[in-house]
C-alpha positions, 0 to 999 in steps of 0.5 A, spaced: 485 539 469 489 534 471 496 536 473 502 532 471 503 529 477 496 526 478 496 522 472 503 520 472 500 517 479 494 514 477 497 510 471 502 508 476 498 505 482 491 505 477 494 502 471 495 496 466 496 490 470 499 486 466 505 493 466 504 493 474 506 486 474 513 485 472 515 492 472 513 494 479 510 501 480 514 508 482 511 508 489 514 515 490 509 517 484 503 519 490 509 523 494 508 530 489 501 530 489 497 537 493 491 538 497 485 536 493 489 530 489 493 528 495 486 528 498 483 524 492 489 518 492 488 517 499 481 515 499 483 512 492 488 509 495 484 506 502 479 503 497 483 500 493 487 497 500 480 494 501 479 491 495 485 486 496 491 490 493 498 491 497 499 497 493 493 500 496 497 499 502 504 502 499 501 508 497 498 510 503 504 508 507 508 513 502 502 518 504 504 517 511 496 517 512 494 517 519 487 517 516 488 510 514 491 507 521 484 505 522 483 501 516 490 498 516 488 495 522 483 492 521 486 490 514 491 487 517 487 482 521 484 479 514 489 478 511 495 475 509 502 474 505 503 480 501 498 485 504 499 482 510 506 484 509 506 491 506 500 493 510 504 491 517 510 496 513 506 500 512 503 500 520 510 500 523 512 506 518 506 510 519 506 509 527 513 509 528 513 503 530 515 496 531 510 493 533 506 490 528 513 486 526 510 480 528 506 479 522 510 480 517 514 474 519 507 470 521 508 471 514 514 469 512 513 462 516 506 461 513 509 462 506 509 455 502 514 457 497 519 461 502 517 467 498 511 471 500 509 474 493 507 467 491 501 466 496 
C-alpha cells in the first residue's frame, strides 16, 4: 500500500494540470519519499523530463539524482525556455556547479516576451 507520501507526491508532480498550472506544485513533495518510492519517482520523474516537462527537471533536482545527470545533459542540448532553464538549475545544483549558467541566460536573451514561462 501506498504511503501518504507517495500519494501526496504523485498528485503533485502527476496531478490535475489545470491545478499545476496557476497553483504551482509542492516541489519539496518528492524529498519524504524512501527506498523503493523514491526509487520509483525518480524513474517516473526521468520519463516525465523526457516527455517535455520541467517538473520532471525539478523534481529530479530536488532528488539530487546523479542518476539522471546523463539525461539532464542531453535534455538540456534539446531544449529551451522554461526546460532549458530548470534543467540548467537542476545540473548546477546536482553537479555542484556553475557551469551550466550560461544556458539559463541563453534562455532568458532568447525569450520573446522577456519572461521565460511564456516560450
Amino acid at each position: 500500500m501506498p504511503s501518504d507520501e507517495w500519494n501526496y507526491f504523485v498528485e503533485n508532480y502527476f496531478g490535475d494540470p489545470y491545478m499545476m498550472w496557476p497553483d504551482g506544485i509542492d516541489e519539496k513533495s518528492v524529498i519524504p519519499l524512501k527506498d523503493k518510492e523514491r526509487e520509483t519517482a525518480e524513474d517516473m520523474l526521468i520519463k516525465s523530463l523526457e516527455e517535455g516537462s520541467h517538473y520532471g527537471a525539478i523534481g529530479l533536482r530536488e532528488l539530487r539524482s546523479t542518476k539522471a545527470v546523463p539525461i539532464l545533459e542531453e535534455q538540456l542540448g534539446m531544449n529551451n525556455g522554461t526546460l532549458a532553464v530548470e534543467i540548467a538549475v537542476a545540473l548546477c545544483i546536482i553537479k555542484n556547479t556553475l557551469e551550466y549558467l550560461p544556458h539559463i541566460l541563453v534562455a532568458l536573451k532568447l525569450s520573446p516576451f522577456g519572461r521565460i514561462g511564456f516560450m
